[in-house]
N, C-alpha and C positions, 0 to 999 in steps of 0.2 A: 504494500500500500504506500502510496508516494505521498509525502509529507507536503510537496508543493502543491497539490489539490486534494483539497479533505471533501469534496462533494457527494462522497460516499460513506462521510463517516457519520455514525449515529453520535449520539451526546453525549453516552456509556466514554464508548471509542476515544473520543477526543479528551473525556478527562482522564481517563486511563494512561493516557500521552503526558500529559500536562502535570500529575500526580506523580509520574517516573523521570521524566525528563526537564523538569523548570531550571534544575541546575545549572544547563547548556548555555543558557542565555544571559546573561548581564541587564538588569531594568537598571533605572535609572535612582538617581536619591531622591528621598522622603526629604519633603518641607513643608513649615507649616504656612496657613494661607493668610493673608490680610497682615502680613509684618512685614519690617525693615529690616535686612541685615548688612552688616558690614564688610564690602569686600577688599579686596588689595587696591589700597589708594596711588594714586596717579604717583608717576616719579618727580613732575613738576607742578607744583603748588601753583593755580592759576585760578585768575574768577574773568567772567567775558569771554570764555573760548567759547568756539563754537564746535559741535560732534556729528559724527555721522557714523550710519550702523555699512559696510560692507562686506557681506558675506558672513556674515555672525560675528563681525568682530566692530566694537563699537572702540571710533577715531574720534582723538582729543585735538585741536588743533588750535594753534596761535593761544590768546587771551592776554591778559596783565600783570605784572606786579605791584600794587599800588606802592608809590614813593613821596616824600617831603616835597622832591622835585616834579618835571612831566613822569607819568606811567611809563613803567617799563613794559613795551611789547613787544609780545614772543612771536616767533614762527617754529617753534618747537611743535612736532607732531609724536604722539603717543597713542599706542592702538593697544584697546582691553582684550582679553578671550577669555568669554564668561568659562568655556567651555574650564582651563589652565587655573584660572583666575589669577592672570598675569597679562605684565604688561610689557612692552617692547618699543624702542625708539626707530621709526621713519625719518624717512626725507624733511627737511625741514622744510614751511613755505619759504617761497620767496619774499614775499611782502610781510613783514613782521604787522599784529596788528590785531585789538580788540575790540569789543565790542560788533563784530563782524555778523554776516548772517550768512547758513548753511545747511547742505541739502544733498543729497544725494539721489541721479537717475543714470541707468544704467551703469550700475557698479562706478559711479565716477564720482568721486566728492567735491564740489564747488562749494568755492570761500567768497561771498562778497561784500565790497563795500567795508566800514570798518574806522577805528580813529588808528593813527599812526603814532609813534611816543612820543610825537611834538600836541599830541591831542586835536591833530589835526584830521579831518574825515577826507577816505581815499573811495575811488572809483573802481580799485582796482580787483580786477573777478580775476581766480584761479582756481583749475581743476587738478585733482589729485584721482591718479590711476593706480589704484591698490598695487594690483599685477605687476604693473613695472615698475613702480617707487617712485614717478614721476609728475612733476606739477608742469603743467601749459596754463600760458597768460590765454586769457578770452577778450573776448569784447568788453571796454568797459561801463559800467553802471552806468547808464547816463545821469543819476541825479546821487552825486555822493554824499553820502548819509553813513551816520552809524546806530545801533541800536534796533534797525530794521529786522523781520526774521525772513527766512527765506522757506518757502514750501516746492516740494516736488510734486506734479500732479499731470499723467499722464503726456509722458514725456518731458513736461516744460516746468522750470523755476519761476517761482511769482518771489519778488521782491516790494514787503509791501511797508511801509509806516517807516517809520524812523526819528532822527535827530539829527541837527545840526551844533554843535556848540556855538556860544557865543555868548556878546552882552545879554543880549537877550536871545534863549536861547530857540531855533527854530522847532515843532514841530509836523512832521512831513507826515502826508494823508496817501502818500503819491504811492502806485501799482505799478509795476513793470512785471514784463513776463518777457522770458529769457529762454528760445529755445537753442538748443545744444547743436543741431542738426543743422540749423543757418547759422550761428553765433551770434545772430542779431538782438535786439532789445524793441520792443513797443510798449505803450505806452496803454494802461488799463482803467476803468474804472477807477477814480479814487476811493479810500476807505472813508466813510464819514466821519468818524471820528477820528482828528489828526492827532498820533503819541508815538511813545517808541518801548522800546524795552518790552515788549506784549509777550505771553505764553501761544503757542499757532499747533495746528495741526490738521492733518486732512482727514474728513470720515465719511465714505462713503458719494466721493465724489464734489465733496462743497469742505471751503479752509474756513475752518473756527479760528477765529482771532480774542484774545480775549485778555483784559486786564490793559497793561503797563502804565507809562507814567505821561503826565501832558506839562511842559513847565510853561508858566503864568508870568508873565513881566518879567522884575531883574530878579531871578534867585526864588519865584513861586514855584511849587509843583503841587499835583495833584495825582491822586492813584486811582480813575474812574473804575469801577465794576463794569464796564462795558462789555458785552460778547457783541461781535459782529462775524455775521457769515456772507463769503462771498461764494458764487459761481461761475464759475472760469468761462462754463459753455454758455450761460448767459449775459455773462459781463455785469451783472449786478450785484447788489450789497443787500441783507436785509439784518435787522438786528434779534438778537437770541436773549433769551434768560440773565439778568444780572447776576453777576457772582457775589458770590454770601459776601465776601472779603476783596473790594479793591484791591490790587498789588501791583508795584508793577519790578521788574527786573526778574520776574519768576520763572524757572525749570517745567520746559510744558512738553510733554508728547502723547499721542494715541497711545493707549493700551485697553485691550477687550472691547473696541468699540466706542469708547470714552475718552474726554479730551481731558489729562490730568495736570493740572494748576500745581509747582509743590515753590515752595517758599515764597522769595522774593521779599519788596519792604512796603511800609506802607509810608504815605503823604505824613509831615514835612521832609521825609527820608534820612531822617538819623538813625546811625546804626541801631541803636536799640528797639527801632521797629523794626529789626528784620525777623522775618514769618518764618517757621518750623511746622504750621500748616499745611493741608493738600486739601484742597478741591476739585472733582473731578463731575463734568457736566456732560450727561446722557443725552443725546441729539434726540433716541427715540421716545424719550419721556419730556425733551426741554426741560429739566428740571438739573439741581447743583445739587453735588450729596457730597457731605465731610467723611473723607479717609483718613487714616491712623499716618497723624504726624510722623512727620522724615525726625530724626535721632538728634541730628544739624541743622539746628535752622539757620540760613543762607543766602545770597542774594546772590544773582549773577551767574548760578551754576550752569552747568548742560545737563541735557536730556533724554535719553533716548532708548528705545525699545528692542529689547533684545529674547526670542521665546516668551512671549508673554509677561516678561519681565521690565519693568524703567528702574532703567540706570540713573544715579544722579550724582554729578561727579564735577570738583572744584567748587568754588563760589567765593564768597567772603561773608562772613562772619559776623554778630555783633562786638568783637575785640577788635574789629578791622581786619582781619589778617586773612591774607588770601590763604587756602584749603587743599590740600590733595585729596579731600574727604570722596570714597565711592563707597555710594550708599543703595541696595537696590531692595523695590519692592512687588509685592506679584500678589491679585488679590485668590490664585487661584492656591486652594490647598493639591499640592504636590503629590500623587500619587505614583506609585509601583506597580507598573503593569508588566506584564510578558507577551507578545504577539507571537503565536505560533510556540507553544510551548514546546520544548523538546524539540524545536529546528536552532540549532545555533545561529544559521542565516537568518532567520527571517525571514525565507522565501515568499515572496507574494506573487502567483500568476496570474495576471490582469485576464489573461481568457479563459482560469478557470471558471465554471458554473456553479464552484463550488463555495464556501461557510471560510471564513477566517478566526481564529478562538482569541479569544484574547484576557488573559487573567488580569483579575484584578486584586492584589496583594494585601492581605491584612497584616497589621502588627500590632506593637503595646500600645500604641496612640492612634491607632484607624482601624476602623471595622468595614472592611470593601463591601458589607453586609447592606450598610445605611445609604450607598447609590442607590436613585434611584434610577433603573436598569431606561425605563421610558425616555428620561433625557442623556443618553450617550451616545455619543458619537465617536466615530475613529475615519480620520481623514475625511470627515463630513459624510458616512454614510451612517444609520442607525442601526439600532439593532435588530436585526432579524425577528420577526414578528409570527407566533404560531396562528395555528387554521384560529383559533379564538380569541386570537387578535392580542394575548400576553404576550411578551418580550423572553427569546430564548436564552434562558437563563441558566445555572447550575450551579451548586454552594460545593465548594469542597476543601478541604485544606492540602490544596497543591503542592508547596512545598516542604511538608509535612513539618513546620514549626509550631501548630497544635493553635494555630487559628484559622478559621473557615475563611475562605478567600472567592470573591465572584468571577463567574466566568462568563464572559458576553460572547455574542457571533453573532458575526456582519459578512453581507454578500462580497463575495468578490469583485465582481462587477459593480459595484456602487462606490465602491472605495475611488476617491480623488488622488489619485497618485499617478505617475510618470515613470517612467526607468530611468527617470533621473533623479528622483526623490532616494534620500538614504534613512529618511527619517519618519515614521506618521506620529501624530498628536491623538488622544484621547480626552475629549473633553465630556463633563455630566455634571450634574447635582445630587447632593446628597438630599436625602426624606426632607431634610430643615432647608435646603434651601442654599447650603453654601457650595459654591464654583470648584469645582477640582479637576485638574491640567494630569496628564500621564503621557507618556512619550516612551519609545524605543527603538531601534534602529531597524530596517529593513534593507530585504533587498528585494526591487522589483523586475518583471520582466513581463515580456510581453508577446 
């Protein structure tokens, strides 16, 4: 009986497999859901960099060191792996420079715009190509600014909001989008509300802008709650949910769907209002709901999303002191699963007809018992569903550590996956209601 198509096998059969052989396989580690934990901090202590996620490894780049005199800006690059959790020095940019806005489409990281350590704001856009360690100048920003953030969205970079320093200092309203493909720049929709420093993220087709700071005459600021959503394909703005908590210089990225707000400071912007806070704002509810404060509260940090997981890494401090702090959080409780019990590969054949098994692991602190089987998924298909319409299920203690462990199956053919995929995700809820993430390696074919 061939292990790469089980569409012959009865339920007995498959745990019978799963019961003898879970050993074969390596899951992943158990975490708990809705906390912060502390991982390996940056090797240079920065706040204003800008990051970007390529290929599972999330890039540090540029930022400042605050000084007596002008800011010191970096062009030091630094790339994390969640996977190590370690970190590794790159190419450095060419144009040292904080405050910058950054984005990544097709594996390529662009840096734009930014202030220079004379605190002066640069026009100057550069792409960074993981694969060959190299930075190319691009066309530059036409409206140089810093404090702007930059989003990626079906192909093209939207450069949108910003700052200009000065007596008085500017605030810019202004939209560019920046495709890769001509190197050119146009000119978009403005944002209605003109600020800079904003938290940004794309969901589902439209960029949530939301929060930063607007400064007032000589030396006023304010930190509006403002969300505003624009649409690329329609070229309009319209505005969303205030946030519970004005902020602006704060740590924003997509994760599960939702656009997460973490630190930043509030209006007059003395250190001592900087936020240790997170707000994270539901598009499909319009509604803002308070997540479990970051460890650091911060201003200035980056971003960014890694497996279900935001990364939050650098910033500055209420002592002032810029940070190597990486802090990450994930609101899903982490589970141990097995795909293919007793296949060390993993084999997945996309044209079998047949069932894929997929355990799911109990221990001293989780009962695989309390999923509720109706909401699981693996690779976005569901669970196989009997003539009576229940979820095909099986309790058993697979790898005989003397707790009963669940066992899901899913169609082959429904499974989302590619021969280029190494990895599938398992996502569901437990009876109460709470998010849990599993994952193991594969290997598909076709």
């Amino acid at each position: 009986m061939s292990k790469t198509d089980n569409s012959t096998l009865g339920r007995a059969g498959i745990i019978l497999i799963a019961v003898l052989a879970l050993a074969c396989s390596t899951p992943h580690a158990l975490a708990q859901a809705e906390t912060w934990a502390a991982k390996a901090p940056m090797p240079t202590a920065r706040d204003a960099l800008v990051v970007g996620v390529i290929d599972g490894m999330l890039y540090a780049v540029g930022g400042e060191i605050p000084s007596s005199g002008p800011n010191v800006a970096l062009g030091s690059v630094e790339a994390y792996d969640p996977r190590s959790n370690s970190w590794t020095s790159k190419s450095v940019m060419p144009t040292p420079r904080y405050g910058a806005g950054g984005a990544v489409v097709g594996g390529v990281l662009y840096v734009v715009g930014g202030l220079d350590s004379s605190n002066f704001p640069t026009n100057a856009v550069e792409s960074y190509n993981a694969k060959s360690g190299t930075w190319t100048r691009e066309a530059p920003l036409p409206t140089a600014r810093a404090g702007l953030v930059l989003v990626a969205l079906d192909g093209s970079l939207y450069s949108i909001g910003g700052f200009r320093p000065g007596f008085n200092n500017t605030n810019y309203s202004t939209v560019e989008e920046f495709s890769p493909k001509t190197n050119a720049w146009i000119a978009k929709a403005p944002m209605p509300t003109a600020r800079c420093c904003m938290a940004a993220g794309v969901i589902n087709g439209l960029v949530f802008v939301a929060g930063g700071t607007r400064y007032i005459g000589h030396g006023g600021t304010e930190t509006p709650g403002v969300l505003e959503v624009y649409d690329p394909k329609q070229n309009v703005w319209t505005t969303g949910a205030t946030m519970p908590t004005g902020r602006g210089g704060a740590a924003g990225d997509v994760l599960d769907g939702k656009l997460y707000v973490a630190g930043g400071i509030l209006a007059p912007l003395y250190t001592y209002l900087i936020q240790d806070t997170v707000e994270a704002y539901d598009p499909d509810k319009s509604s803002w709901v308070t997540e479990p404060s970051m460890p650091t509260g911060r201003l200035s940090a980056g971003a960014a999303t890694i497996d279900d997981t935001l990364y939050v890494v650098g910033g500055l401090d209420r002592e002032n002191r810029v940070l190597s702090v990486n802090e990450a959080f994930s609101p899903f409780l982490a589970v141990l699963i097995d795909i293919k019990p007793g296949d060390p590969n993993n084999v997945i054949n996309l044209k079998s007809a047949g069932v894929v098994p997929v355990a799911m692991l109990s221990s001293s602190s989780f009962d695989a018992t309390s999923v509720d089987p109706t909401t699981v998924t693996l690779a976005g298909a569901p669970v196989v569903l009997r003539g009576n319409g229940s979820p095909m299920t099986a309790v058993a203690d697979v790898n005989g550590d003397g707790f009963p462990d669940l066992l899901v199956y899913f169609r082959t053919r429904k499974l989302q996956l590619t021969p280029a995929d190494t990895e599938a995700v398992l996502y569901g809820k437990t009876y109460s209601g709470e998010p849990i993430r599993g994952s193991d390696n594969v290997k598909v074919i076709n």
